[in-house]
C-alpha positions, 0 to 999 in steps of 0.5 A: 500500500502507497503511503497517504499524503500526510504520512510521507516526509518532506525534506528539510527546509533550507535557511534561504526560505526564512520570512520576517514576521510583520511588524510595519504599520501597513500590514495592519492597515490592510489586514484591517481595510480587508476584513472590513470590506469583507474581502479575500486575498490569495495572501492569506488563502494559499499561505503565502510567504510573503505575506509580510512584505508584500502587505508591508508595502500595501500590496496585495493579491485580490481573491475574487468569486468567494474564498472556496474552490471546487477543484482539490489540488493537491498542492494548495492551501485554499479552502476546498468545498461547496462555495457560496452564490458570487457576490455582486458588490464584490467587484466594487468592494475590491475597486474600492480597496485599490483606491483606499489603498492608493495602489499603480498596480492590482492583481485579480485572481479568483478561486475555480468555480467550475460550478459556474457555467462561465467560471465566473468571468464576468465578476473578473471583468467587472472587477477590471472595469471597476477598478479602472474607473474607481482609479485610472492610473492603476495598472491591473492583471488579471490571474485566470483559472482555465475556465474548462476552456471556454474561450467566451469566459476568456473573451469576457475577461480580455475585452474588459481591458486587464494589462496583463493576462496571467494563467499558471501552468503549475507544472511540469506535464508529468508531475499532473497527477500528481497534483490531483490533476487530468494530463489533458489539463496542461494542453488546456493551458497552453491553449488557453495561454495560446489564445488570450495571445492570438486576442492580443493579450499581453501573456503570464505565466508561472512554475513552481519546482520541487514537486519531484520534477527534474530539469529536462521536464522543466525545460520542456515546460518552458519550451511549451510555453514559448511554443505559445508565445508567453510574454512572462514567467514567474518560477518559485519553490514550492512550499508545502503548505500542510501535512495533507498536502503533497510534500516537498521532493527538493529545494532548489537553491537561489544559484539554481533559480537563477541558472533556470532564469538565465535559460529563460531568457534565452528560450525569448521570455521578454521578462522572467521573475525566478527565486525561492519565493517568487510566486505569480504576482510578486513584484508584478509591478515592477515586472510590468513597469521593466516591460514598458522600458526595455526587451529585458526584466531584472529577476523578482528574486530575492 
């Protein structure tokens, strides 16, 4: 008999990986903005390590259509389970914490709700065209679930207008059932990805490693996603965040990250974020703002 999840062993975590607790005052302040609208944040959901800076800075990633995703990844920390009916204030909820909190940049993602006959694409383009009107300056991507492939939902997003279309594939092809999910699921991202870009979408992506994969799988995976012409990438160490979760096979070290970087690049990324504890929307603005000054983006590592 295989072994459960929460019965193997992860091996141990290196000291690159260590966080700082909060102590700055706009930490709290957004904790504090975000309960009271009774929004959600990927932040919070999927544990994520840098929570602290990133809140410190009075960034965050907004969790739209609930806080319960009906898809039970075996990596992910979000809540699994029957989700609640949208809500339909929530696009304006979510536009007014960008403006309360002043910010140039917004990232959008959303729990998968294929529940819903459109997953829920109209609340990400309402969300865009909210924030836009509420605060014009601020840039906005948008992170997709795959819709199930309907290139409708996806239509819906893209004409709202995002600045960037950002869709994970996650994984090397392989590891996909390992994460509790169909093979078909990977060529239904590329497509995805592959048609947000033939909509004249400006197009994101990110891996995470450590998962049991080994280099000539990752390197297809970036192959994949040049094949379809993916403007951005982010790659980051997974981390796993509970026992019942899949366990971590190997952390890679910041060298290594850099070396996948590097490969990158030289693939025609026209930006690429890469480090122990990138994840997809880490320093997007300034992986955005790199775009609009040059061919090449600096490495989100740290």
């Amino acid at each position: 008999m295989s072994p459960r999840v929460g019965d193997e062993k992860s091996v141990p975590k290196p000291p690159w990986l260590k966080v700082r607790l909060p102590t700055h005052g706009n930490f709290f302040q957004v904790s504090d903005l975000l309960k009271k609208k009774g929004l959600h944040t990927i932040c919070q959901s999927a544990k994520c390590p840098n929570i602290a800076e990133c809140w410190s800075a009075r960034t965050a990633t907004f969790l739209i259509l609930g806080d319960r995703c009906t898809r039970s990844c075996a990596f992910c920390a979000v809540t699994k389970g029957a989700p609640l009916p949208p809500l339909a204030e929530e696009p304006r909820l979510v536009a007014e914490a960008v403006a309360s909190l002043e910010l140039d940049y917004a990232v959008i993602t959303s729990v998968t709700r294929d529940d819903l006959v459109d997953g829920g694409a109209p609340f990400f383009a309402a969300a865009v065209k909210a924030i836009k009107e509420k605060r014009p300056r601020a840039r906005v991507e948008v992170l997709i679930p795959d819709f199930r492939g309907n290139e409708e939902a996806l239509e819906t997003v893209l004409k709202a207008g995002p600045d960037i279309l950002n869709h994970n594939l996650e994984t090397t092809e392989p590891q996909y059932p390992l994460i509790n999910r169909p093979a078909e699921n990977y060529r239904r991202s590329l497509d995805l990805l592959k048609r947000a870009k033939e909509m004249g979408a400006l197009t994101k992506s990110g891996l995470m490693v450590g998962l049991g994969e080994n280099e000539p799988e990752i390197y297809r995976a970036l192959s994949d996603l040049r094949s379809v012409d993916c403007d951005l990438l982010t790659m980051g160490q997974y981390l796993r965040p509970s026992s019942t979760n899949v366990p971590v096979k190997k952390y890679y070290t910041p060298q290594e990250f850099e070396d996948f970087k590097i490969r990158a690049l030289a693939l025609g990324f026209r930006g690429v974020g890469a480090g122990p504890l990138v994840r997809s929307s880490y320093e997007a603005h300034k992986m955005f703002d790199s775009l609009q000054r040059g061919p090449a983006i600096d490495s989100c590592a740290i």
